[in-house]
C-alpha positions as CSV (number, residue, x, y, z in Angstrom):
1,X,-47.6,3.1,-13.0
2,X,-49.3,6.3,-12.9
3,X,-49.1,7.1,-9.3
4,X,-46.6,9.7,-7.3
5,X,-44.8,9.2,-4.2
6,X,-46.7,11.4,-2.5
7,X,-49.9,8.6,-3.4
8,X,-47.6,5.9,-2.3
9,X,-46.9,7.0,1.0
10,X,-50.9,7.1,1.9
11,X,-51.1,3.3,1.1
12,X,-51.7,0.8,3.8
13,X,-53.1,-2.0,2.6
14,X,-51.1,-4.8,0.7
15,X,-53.8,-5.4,-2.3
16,X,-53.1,-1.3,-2.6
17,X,-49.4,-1.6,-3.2
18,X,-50.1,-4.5,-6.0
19,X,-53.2,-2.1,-7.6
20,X,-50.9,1.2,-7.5
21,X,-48.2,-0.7,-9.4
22,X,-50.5,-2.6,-11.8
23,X,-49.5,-5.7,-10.5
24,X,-51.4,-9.3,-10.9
25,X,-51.2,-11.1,-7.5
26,X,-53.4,-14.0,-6.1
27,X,-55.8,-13.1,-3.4
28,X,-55.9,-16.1,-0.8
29,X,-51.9,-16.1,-1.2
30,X,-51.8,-12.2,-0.3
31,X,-54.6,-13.2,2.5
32,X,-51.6,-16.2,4.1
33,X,-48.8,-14.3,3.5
34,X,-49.9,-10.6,4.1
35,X,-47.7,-9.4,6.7
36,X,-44.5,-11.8,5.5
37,X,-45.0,-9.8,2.2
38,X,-45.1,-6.4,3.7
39,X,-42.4,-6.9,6.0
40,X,-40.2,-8.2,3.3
41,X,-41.5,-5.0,0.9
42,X,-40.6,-2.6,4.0
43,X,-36.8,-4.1,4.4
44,X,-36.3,-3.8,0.8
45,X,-37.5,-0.3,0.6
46,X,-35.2,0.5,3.0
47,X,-32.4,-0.4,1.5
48,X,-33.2,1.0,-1.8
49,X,-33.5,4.4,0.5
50,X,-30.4,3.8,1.8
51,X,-28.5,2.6,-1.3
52,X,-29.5,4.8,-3.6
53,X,-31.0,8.2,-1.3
54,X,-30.9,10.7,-4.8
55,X,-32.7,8.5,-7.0
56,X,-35.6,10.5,-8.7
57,X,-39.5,9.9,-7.8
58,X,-40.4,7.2,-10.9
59,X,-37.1,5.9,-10.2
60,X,-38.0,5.2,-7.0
61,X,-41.4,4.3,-7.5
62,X,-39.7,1.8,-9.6
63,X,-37.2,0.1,-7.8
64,X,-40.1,-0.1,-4.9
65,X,-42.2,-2.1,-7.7
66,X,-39.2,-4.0,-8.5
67,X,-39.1,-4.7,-4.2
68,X,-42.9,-5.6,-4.8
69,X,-42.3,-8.3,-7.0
70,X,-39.2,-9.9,-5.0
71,X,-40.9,-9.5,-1.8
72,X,-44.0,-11.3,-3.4
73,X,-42.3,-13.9,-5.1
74,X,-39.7,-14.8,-1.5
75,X,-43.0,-16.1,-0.1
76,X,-43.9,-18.5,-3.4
77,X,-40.5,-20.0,-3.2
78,X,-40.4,-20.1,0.9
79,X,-41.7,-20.1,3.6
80,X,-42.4,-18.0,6.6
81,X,-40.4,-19.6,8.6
82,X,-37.5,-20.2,7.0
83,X,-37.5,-16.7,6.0
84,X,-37.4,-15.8,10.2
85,X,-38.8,-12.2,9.5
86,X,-40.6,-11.6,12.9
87,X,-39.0,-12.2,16.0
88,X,-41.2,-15.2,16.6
89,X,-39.5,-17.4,13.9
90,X,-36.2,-16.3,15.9
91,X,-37.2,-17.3,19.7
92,X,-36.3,-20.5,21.3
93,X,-39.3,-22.3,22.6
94,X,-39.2,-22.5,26.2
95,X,-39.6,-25.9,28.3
96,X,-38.2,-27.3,24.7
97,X,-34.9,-29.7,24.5
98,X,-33.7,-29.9,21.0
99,X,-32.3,-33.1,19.3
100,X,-29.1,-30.8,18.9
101,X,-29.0,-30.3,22.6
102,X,-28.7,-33.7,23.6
103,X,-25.2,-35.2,24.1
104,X,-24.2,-39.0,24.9
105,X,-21.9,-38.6,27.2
């Protein structure tokens, strides 16, 4: 990893993040699960900001390679869905009974 923070912050595509950390990832995978992956990056970020706020720039370029790799790896061991990320996953449908709902009474 050669880049700076300052390079990191301009990044906005999810292939970037994997080529300014030298990372191997799969292409069609990224394509599926881009936003699941970013999402999951963006929460971990955070809380290596919050955690750890004096940490030097390669450390912190660091850890957010280490958040990389997690976030990438959540979504080959899950899904979407059960990872509930967007508020989507979270709503109950409408017009919908669930088998949970229904009582004998």
């Amino acid at each position: 990893m050669s880049g700076t923070l300052e390079e990191f912050k301009k990044i906005v595509d999810a292939e970037a993040y994997f080529q300014f950390f030298n990372l191997p990832y799969d292409q069609h995978f990224v394509n599926v699960n881009r936003l699941h992956i970013l999402k999951k990056f963006s929460q971990y970020m955070y809380e290596i900001d919050e955690k750890f706020p004096n940490l030097s720039e390669t450390e912190k370029l660091t850890q957010y390679c280490l958040a990389l790799q997690k976030a990438y790896q959540v979504f080959m061991e899950s899904t979407p869905h059960e990872q509930k990320l967007f508020k989507v996953f979270n709503d109950k449908p409408k017009n919908v009974v669930t088998l949970t709902e229904i009582t004998s009474d």
